[in-house]
C-alpha positions as CSV (number, residue, x, y, z in Angstrom):
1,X,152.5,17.2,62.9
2,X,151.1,19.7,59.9
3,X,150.2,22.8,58.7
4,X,147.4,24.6,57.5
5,X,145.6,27.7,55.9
6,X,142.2,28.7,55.9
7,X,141.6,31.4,53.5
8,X,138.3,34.0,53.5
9,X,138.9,37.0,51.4
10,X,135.2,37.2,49.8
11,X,136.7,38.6,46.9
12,X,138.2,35.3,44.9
13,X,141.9,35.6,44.9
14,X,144.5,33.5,42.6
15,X,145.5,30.7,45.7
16,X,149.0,31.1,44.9
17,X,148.7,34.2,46.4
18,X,148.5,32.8,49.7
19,X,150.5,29.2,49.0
20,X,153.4,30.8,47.5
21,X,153.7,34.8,47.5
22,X,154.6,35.0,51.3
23,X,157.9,35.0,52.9
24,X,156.9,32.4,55.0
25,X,154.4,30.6,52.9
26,X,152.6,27.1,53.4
27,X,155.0,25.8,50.9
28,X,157.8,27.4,52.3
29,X,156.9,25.7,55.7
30,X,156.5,22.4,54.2
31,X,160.4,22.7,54.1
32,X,161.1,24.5,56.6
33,X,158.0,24.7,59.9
34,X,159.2,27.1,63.1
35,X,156.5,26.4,65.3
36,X,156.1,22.8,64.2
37,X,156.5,19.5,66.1
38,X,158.9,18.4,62.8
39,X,160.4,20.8,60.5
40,X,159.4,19.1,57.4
41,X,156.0,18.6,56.5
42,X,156.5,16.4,53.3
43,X,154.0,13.3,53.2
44,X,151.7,15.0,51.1
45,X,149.6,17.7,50.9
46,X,145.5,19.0,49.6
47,X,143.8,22.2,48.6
48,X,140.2,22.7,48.7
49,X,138.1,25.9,47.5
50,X,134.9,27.3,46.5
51,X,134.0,28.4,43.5
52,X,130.2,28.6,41.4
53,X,130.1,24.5,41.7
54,X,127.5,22.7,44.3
55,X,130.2,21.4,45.9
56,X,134.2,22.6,46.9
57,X,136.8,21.0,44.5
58,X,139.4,19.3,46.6
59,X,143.5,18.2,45.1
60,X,144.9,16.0,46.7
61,X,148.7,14.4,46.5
62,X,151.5,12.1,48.5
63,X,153.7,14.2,47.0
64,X,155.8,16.6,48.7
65,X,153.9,20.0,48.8
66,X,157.2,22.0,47.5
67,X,158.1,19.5,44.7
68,X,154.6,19.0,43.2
69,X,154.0,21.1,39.8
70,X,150.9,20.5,39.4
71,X,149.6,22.3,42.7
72,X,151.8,25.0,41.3
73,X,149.7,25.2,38.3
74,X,146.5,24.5,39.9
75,X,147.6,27.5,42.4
76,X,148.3,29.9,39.4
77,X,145.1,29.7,37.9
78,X,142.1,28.9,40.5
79,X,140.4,31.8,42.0
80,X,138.7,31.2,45.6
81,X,137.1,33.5,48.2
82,X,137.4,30.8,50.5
83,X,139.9,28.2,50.9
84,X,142.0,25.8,52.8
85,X,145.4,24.0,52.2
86,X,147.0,21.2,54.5
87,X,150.4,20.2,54.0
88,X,151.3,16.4,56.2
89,X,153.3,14.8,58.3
90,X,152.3,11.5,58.7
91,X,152.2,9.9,62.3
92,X,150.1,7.0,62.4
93,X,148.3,6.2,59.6
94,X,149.8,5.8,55.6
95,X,151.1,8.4,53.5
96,X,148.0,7.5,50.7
97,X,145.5,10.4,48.7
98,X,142.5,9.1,51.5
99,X,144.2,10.0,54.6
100,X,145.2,13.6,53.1
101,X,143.4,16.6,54.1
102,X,141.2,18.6,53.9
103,X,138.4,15.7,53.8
104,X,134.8,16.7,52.0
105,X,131.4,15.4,52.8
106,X,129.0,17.6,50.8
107,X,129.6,21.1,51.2
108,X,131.8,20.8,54.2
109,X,135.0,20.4,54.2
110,X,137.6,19.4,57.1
111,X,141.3,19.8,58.7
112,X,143.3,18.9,61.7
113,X,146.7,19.0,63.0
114,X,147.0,17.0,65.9
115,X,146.2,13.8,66.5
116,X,143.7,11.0,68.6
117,X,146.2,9.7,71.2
118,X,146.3,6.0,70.9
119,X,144.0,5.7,68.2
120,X,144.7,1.8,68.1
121,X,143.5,1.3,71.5
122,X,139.9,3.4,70.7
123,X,139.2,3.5,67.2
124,X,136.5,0.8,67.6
125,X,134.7,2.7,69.7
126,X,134.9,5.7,67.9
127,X,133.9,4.3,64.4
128,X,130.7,2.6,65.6
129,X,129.5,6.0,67.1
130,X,129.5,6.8,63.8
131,X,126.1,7.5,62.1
132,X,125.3,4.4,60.0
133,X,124.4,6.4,57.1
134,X,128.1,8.1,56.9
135,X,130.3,5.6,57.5
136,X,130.4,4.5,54.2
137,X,131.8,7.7,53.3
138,X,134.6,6.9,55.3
139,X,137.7,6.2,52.9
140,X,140.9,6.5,54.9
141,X,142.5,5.6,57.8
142,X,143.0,9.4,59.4
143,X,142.3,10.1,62.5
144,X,141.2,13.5,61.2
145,X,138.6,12.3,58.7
146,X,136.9,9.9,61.8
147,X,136.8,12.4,64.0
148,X,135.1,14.8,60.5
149,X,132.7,12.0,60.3
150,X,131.9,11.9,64.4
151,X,131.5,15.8,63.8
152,X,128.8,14.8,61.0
153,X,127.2,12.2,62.9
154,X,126.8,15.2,66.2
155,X,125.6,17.9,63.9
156,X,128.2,19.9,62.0
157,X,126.0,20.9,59.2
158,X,123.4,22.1,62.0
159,X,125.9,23.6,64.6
160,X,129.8,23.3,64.5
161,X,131.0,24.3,67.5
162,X,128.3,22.4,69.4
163,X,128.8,19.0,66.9
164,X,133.2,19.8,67.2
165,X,132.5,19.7,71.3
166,X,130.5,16.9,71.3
167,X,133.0,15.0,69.1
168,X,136.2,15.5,71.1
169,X,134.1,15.0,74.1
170,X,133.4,11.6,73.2
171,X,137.6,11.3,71.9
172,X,138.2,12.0,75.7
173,X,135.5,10.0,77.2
174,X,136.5,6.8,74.9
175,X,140.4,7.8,75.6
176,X,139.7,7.8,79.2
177,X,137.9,4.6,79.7
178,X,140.9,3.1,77.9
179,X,143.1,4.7,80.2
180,X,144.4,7.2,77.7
181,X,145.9,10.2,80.0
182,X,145.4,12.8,77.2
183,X,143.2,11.8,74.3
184,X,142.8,14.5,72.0
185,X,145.5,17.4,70.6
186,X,144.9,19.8,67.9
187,X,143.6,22.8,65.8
188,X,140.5,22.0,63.6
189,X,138.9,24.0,60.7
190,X,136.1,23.4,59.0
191,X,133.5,25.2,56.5
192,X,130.4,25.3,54.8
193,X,131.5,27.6,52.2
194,X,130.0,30.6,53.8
195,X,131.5,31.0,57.0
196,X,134.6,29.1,58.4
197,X,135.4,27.9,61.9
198,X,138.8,27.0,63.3
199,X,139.3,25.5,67.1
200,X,142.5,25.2,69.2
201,X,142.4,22.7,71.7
202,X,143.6,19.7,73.9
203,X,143.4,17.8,76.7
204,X,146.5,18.6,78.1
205,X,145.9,22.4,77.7
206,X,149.0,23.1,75.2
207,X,147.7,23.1,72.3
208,X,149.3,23.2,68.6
209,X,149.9,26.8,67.4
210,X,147.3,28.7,65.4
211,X,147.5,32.5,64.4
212,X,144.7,34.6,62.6
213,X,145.6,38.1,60.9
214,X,144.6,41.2,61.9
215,X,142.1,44.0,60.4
216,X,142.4,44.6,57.3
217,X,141.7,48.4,56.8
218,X,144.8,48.8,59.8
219,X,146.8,46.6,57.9
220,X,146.3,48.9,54.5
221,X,147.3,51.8,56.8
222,X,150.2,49.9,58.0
223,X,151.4,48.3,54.6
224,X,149.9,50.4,52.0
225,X,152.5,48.9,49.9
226,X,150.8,45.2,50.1
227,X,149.2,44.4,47.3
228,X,147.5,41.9,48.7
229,X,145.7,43.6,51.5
230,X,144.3,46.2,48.7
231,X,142.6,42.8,46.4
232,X,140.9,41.8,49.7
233,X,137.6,42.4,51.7
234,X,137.8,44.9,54.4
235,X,136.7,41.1,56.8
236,X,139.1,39.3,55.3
237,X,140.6,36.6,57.4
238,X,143.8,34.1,57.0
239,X,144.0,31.7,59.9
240,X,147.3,29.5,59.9
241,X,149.3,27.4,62.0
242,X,152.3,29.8,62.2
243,X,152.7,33.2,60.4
244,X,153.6,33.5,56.7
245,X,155.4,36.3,57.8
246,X,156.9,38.7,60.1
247,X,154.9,41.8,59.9
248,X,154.6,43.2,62.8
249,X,150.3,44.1,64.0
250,X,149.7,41.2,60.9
251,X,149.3,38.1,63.2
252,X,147.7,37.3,66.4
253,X,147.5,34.0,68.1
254,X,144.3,32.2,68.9
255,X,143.9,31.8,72.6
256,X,144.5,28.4,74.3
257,X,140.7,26.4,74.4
258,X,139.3,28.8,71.5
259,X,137.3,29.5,68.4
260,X,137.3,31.3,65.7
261,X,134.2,32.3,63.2
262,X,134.5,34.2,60.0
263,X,132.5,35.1,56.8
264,X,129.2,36.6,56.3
265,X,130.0,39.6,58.4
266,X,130.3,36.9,61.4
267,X,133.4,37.4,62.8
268,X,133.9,36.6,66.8
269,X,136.7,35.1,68.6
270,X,134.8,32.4,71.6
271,X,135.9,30.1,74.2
272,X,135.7,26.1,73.7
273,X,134.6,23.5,75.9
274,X,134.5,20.3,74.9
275,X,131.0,18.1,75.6
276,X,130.0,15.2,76.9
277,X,128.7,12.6,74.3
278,X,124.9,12.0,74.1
279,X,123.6,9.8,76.1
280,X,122.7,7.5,72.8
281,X,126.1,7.0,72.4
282,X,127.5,4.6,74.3
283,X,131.1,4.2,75.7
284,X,132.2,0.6,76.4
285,X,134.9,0.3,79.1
286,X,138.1,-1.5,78.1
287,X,138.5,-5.5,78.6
């Protein structure tokens, strides 16, 4: 599987702060993943962020996150108040730039670690519930940037958790049909720029591991001698697919079947059901 990070701070932050300054960083995990399924996380890796642009900027390489220079460079000298980093392991589709995450439509941008179980068996389906008008967007061959673009096609820029439920709920549905005994796995995150949502879920109810940090004022009080907590907004929020580190009170793990919303003074931790798929959307039975 893979890791990832989604940063809010508010305040723009140098991303190596969070990539590399951590015991336990992303990069460090890229070697060297605890809570993984594999402990090496090495078929490439992106970063995307926010800055005064329309759009995020998004890096992306097949390169191995800890051997790749220029992220280190990149890392040292853009500022963010919110952004995300995904470092891959590759179980189905090629190690190429268009099947690394995080994937960008707009203003959005999306991640996943999991997968769509048998994606050979219901991809078809999946694609052509795909909004016509999107699917030319569609570059890769990730499982995670189909299920972005069935996200899009449900709504994400109007409602995310609604348009994420509606999009795994059609990945069962279709999964199902084709007798697929648990079709979906995975945490998600996505973003507008503003606020951030991340999702931990799967069919079988054992989700991937996800962990967001604590308050920040009881962390200051805990660690005064953290820099880092000191550069950041009292709302701050890091959500990650195991701990950079060991502090203890720093990390807390999202519940099984859960979501997470942050930024904007919007900060609530919700329970997840996935949804049906509109009616509109049809699901073929197998042949």
């Amino acid at each position: 599987m893979c890791r990832w990070l989604a940063a809010y701070t508010e305040v723009p932050i140098l991303l190596e702060r969070a990539l590399y300054a951590p015991a336990h960083s992303l990069i460090d995990q890229s070697l060297h993943s605890k809570l993984g399924a594999e402990a090496t996380n090495g078929d490439g890796f992106g970063v995307g962020w926010y800055d005064d642009q329309p759009s995020p900027g998004v890096f992306r390489s097949i390169e191995p996150a800890w051997n790749d220079q220029n992220l280190r460079e990149l890392a040292a000298h853009v500022r963010s108040g919110l952004f995300f980093a995904h470092i891959r392991a590759a179980i189905g589709s090629a190690v190429q730039q268009t099947n690394c995450h995080p994937f960008r439509h707009g203003r959005w941008l999306f991640m996943h670690n999991g997968f769509i179980a048998d994606l050979d068996r219901v991809r078809r389906d999946l694609v052509l519930a795909v909004d016509e008008s999107l699917y030319p967007a569609i570059t890769g061959q990730a499982d995670t940037e189909l299920l972005f673009y069935l996200a899009l096609t449900f709504g994400l820029e109007d409602d995310p958790p609604d348009a994420v439920a509606r999009a795994i709920g059609l990945v069962e549905a279709v999964g199902q049909k084709n007798g697929v005994k648990y079709p979906f796995q995975g945490t998600v995150a996505t973003t507008d720029g503003e606020r951030m949502w991340a999702f931990r879920y799967s069919s079988e109810g054992k989700s991937r591991s996800l962990f967001f940090t604590g308050h920040v004022p009881t962390l200051r009080k805990l660690y005064p001698e953290r820099e880092i907590f000191e550069e950041v907004s009292d709302d701050a929020r890091i959500i990650v697919s195991e701990p950079m580190g060991d502090l203890p009170g720093a990390w807390n793990e999202v519940p099984e079947s859960s979501y997470g919303v942050v930024g904007q003074g919007d900060d609530q931790l919700r329970t997840f059901m996935v949804k049906p798929p509109a009616r509109s959307v049809a699901v073929s039975a197998p042949a």
